[in-house]
N, C-alpha and C positions, 0 to 999 in steps of 0.2 A: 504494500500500500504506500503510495505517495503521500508523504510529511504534508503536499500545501493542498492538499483534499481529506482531511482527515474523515473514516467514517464511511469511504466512499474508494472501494477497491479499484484503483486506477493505477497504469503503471507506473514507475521510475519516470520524474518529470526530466530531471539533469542541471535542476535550476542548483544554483549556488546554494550550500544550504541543505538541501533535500537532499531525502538518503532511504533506504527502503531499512527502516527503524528494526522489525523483528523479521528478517527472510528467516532466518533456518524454522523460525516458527511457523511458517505460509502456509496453506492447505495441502496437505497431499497430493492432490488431483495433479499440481499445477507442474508436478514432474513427470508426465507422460510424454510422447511424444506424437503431440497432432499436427496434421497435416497446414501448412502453410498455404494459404490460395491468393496467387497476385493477380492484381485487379489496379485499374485504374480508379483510383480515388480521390473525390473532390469535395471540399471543405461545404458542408451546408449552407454555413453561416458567409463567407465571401468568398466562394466559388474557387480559390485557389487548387490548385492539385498536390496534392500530399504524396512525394516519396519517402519511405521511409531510408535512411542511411545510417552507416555505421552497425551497431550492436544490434538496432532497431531490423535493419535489414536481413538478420535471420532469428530472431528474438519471436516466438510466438505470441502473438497478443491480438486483443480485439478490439481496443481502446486506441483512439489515434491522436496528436493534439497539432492541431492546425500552426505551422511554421509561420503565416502570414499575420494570422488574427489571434490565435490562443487559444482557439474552437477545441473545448475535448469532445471528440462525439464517437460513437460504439454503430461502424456501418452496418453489422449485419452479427448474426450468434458465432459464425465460424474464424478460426483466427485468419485473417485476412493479413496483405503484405502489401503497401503503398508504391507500384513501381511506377518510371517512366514511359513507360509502353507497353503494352502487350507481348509477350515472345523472350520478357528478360528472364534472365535465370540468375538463381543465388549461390552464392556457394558454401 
């Protein structure tokens, strides 16, 4: 859980400061491994497109935070993966 959402299971922000307070405690589930599905992604709130990069880039999650505006929004239940195009692959 992210420190500047308290209460509110969201990932690792990166902001200065924040820090995921109890990991080894996290839920169980959250060590399997599901499948990652990339998809073009676009900010609800002001239309920007969302790549995920770095750690984020092969990090399973569902939760995205908008690089433009600060939008956290949850596109869909599956962990989904912010690329720039159609056809990329991860490694």
């Amino acid at each position: 859980m992210c420190l500047c959402t308290p209460g509110i299971r969201t990932p690792f922000c990166g902001k200065p400061g924040c820090e995921w307070p109890d990991r080894d405690k996290q839920d169980p589930q959250e060590d399997f491994n599901p499948v990652l599905i990339s998809v073009l992604l676009f900010c609800p709130k002001c239309k920007g497109q969302h790549i995920d990069r770095g750690e984020w880039a092969t990090k399973p999650h569902r939760t995205h935070l908008c690089e433009h505006c600060n939008n956290l929004w949850r596109p869909c239940i599956f962990y989904t993966l912010g690329v720039g195009s159609i056809g990329a692959t991860t490694r």
